[in-house]
C-alpha positions, 0 to 999 in steps of 0.5 A: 393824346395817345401815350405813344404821343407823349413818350418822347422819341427824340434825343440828341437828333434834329427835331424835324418841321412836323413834330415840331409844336407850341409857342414862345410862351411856353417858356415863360410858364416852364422857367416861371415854374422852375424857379419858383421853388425852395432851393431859389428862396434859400439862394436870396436868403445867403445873401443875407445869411452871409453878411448883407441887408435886405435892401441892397440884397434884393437890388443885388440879386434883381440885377444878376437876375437880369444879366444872368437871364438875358444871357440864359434866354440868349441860349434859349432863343437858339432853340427854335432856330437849330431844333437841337439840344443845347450841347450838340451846337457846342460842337461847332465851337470846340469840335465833335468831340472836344465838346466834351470838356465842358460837357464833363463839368456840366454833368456834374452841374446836373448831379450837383443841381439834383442833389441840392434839390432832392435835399430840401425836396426830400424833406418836403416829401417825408413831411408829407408822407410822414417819414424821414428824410431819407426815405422822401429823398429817394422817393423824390428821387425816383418820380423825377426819374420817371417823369424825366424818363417821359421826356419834352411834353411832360416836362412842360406840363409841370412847368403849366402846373407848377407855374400856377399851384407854386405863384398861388402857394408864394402869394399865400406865404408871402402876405402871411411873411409880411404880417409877421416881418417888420418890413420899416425897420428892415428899409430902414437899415439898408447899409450898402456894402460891396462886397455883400452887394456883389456876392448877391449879385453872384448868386442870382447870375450864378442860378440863371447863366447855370441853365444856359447849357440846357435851356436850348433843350426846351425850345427846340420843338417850337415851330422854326419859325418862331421869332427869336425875340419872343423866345428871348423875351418869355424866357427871360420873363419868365426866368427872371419873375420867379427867381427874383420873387423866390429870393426875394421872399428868401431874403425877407425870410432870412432878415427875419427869422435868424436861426430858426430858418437856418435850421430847417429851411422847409420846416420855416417856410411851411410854419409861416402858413400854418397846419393842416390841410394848409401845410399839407398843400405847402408841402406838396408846392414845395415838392412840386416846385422842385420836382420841375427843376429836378426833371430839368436837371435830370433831362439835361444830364442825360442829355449831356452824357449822350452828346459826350458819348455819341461824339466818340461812338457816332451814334445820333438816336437812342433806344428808350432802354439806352435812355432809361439807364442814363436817366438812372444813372443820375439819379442814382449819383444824385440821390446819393450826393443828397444823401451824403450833404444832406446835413451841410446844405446850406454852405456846400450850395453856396460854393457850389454855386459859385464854384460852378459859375468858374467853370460855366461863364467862359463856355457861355460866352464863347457860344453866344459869341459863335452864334451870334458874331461869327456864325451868325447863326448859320450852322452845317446840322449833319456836320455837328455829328461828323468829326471828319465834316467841316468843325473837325474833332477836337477845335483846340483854338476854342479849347485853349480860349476855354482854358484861360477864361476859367484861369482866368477868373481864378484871382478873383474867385470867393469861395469857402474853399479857395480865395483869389488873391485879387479878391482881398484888394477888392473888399472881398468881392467876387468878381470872378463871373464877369472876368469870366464872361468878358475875357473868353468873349473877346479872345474868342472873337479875335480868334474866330474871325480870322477864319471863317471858312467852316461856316455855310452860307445859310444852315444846312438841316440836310439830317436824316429826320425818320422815327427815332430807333 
């Protein structure tokens, strides 16, 4: 392939039938590979550090694994249909430019997301490279710039190798845990608590509905023909495999070890295989794994900021001088939020989490509702990008449905910072999410269905489809 080939041209544009490639089943190799990483153990490792058993916390975090992935791979499935990204269908819900009000929030999901991960990856890096963590963020920092720089085709090589390098690396490490884990005693003190019990389920729904604004991305250059349902299907799998075997692994780790994984997560992790060659090749899984969910989160954010920009100024490609500089500016606003949290990771993450779900849970509902209740996934592509064309600049029935779904999770919201009044009556339990995705879900649905005006008979892909400029 020449190196042409895998530069990625396309941004925000419809991708055309002829640069279009692949199978479903590479979305199950990508999220595999995204999700078998350091930052989904330390995720399945709060549930216990906050309060929770190992039984009931792994059941916790499988079934908001579940939900939440069906949710993130129901996005996905929207890739091969449109050949867009996942923000520019957001249009037909709230407007050409209205989009931007969630896309501001998921902008910072992606720098947050960044940070998180450079943190614990930085300190793979230095471990490997013997320096300080300092210096292993930034360093990480910039081979996830380059790599995001690449674009598509790249993004799904890491996703093959990490898949394999990190499943091997988890396989090794968890026979290695199970020899030092009293794994009876930890069956035997299964207690179940609600509250506890739901904040696990939290935290994994949280981890998979966060991908949904960008899962869409990596599916849009499979074939149109491809069958939704297997989309669905190997994302999710995909998806939910190696989150749930990550924080699984988390969560055994966590019940186990008390302080000492508390205290240097990588450090913990890595000592449970050994020294040496073996800790060196632990170390490079750890920084590889969170090298492929960083490229994400990176691509993502880049690709949000120009839909959020491109709605104003109308502009459809970009140069690969234009990509470079938003691709450096989240890393640049990453890598310096990872150096200002690099010492309160462990509680920061955790409301980060769930404080984002507040703001991610009604603007997944009401696009699953658009596409697949109103629109039935009949969509006008050029009028995505015309805030005079039939979806208009600003779509303030969606905006307002926006607007109370995240109210309206407010009294049941648990976070370190603010706690909803709804939560204490409750036991404590966080909530929040469901209100969040059933409340904008049913307003939406009896507001949008009484105009149905602005939607084609079948999607119209009538976008000008030449080189990328």
């Amino acid at each position: 392939m020449a190196a042409e080939d895998l530069v990625e041209r396309r941004s925000i544009d419809v991708v055309p039938d002829d640069e279009r490639h692949g199978t479903a089943f590479s979305q199950f190799t990508l999220w595999l590979g995204a999700n078998l990483q350091i930052t989904a153990v330390v995720t399945g490792a709060l549930a216990v550090v906050f309060g929770g058993d190992a039984v009931w916390s792994v059941v916790g975090l499988l079934l908001g694994n579940l939900l939440g992935g069906a949710v993130m791979a129901l996005h996905s499935a929207q890739g091969p249909k449109l050949g867009l990204p996942q923000m520019i269908q957001s249009r037909a819900q709230f407007g050409v430019r209205g989009a931007v009000v969630p896309l501001l929030l998921v902008i910072l999901m992606y720098v947050g997301f960044f940070a998180s991960g450079s943190v614990l990856a930085g300190q793979a890096t230095a471990r490997l490279t013997h320096t300080d963590d300092t210096t292993g963020i930034i360093a990480f920092a910039l081979i996830t710039a380059v790599a995001a720089a690449v674009g598509y085709r790249v993004i799904h090589v890491l996703g093959r190798v990490a898949s394999v390098v990190c499943a091997l690396a988890f396989v090794y490490l968890g026979i290695r845990l199970l020899g030092r884990v009293d794994l009876s005693a930890l069956l035997g003190d299964a207690h179940f608590d609600l509250p506890m019990f739901l904040l696990a389920v939290s935290l994994s729904a949280s981890w998979q509905l966060a991908f949904g604004p960008y899962v869409a991305d990596y599916s849009r250059y499979l074939p149109r023909t491809t069958s939704g349902r297997a989309t669905f299907w190997w994302t999710l799998s995909g998806s939910a495999v190696g989150s749930q075997w990550s924080m699984t692994f988390g969560v055994l780790v966590a019940a186990s070890s008390g302080e000492a994984f508390l205290a240097d997560q990588v450090g913990y992790v890595v000592g449970l295989g050994g020294t040496g060659l073996i800790a060196s090749f632990l170390y490079f899984s750890i920084a590889l794994g969170k090298l492929t969910i960083n490229v994400l989160n990176t691509y993502g954010g880049f690709m949000s900021m120009v839909t959020g920009i491109s709605g104003f100024r109308g502009r459809k490609t970009l140069s690969q001088r234009g990509r470079a500089a938003y691709i450096a500016l989240i890393m640049v606003a990453g890598t310096a939020v990872a150096l200002l949290g690099k010492d309160s990771f462990l509680t920061s993450f955790k409301d980060f989490l769930l404080f984002l779900l507040t703001f991610f849970t009604p603007w997944s509902a009401i696009n699953l509702v658009d596409y697949y209740l109103i629109s039935r996934e009949r969509y006008d592509i050029p009028a995505l990008f015309d805030p005079r064309g039939r979806y208009g600049a600003w779509r303030w029935d969606a905006l307002l449905v926006y607007g109370v779904g995240v109210l309206a999770q407010l009294p049941f919201l648990v976070t370190h910072f603010y706690t909803g009044p709804l939560a204490a009556p409750l036991g404590g339990a966080d909530i929040s999410w469901i209100v969040g995705l059933a409340v904008p879900a049913a307003l939406y649905w009896l507001l949008a269905r009484r105009d149905t005006s602005h939607i084609p008979e079948e999607t119209r892909y009538t976008l000008a489809s030449g080189p990328a400029h």
